[in-house]
N, C-alpha and C positions, 0 to 999 in steps of 0.2 A: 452342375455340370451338364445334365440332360436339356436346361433349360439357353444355357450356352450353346449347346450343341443344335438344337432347334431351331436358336437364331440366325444361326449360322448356313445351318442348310435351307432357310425360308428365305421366299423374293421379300421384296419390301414392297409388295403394293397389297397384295389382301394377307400376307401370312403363311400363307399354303406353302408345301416345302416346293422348291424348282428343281425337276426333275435335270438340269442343267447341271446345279450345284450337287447332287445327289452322286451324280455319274460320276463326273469330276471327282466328290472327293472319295468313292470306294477305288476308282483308276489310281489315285494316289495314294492311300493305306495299302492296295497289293502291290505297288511300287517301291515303297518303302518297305514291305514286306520281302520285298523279290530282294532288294538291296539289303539287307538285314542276313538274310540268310546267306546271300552270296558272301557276305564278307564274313561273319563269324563260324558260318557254317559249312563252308564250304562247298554249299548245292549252288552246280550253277543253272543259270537261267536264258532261255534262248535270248542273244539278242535280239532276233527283230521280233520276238515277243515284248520283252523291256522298254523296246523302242515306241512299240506299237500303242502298249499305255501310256510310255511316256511322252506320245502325240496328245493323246486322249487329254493328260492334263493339261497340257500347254494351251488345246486347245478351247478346253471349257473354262482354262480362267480366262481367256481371251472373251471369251463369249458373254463371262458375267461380268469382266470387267466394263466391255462396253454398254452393258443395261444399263449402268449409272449415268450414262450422256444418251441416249434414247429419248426422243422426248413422246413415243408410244406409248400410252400405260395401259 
């Protein structure tokens, strides 16, 4: 699992993890965390906070989706 999860948050050119993918996916566990609780638990969560993360991921899978066609390395 740890060695999954490594891969996942690492670029594909030397290894190192990309601060890109890092961002990304903590934006998304506290979104999914904000969503989790709003629905079973009843706290709710400022919209344009929600919203505000939920830029954030949009944004950073955008950003590493396009490294894969980058021809920069």
């Amino acid at each position: 699992m740890i060695m999954f999860l490594k891969s996942l948050l690492s670029d594909g050119h030397d290894g190192s993890w990309s601060s890109k993918r890092v961002v990304t996916f903590s934006a998304f566990i506290l979104c999914a965390v904000a969503f989790v609780c709003d629905m079973f638990f009843g706290k709710t969560i400022t919209p344009h906070l929600f919203d505000s993360m939920m830029y954030i991921v949009i944004a950073g899978l955008g950003f590493t989706a396009s490294e894969k066609f980058s021809t920069i390395k």
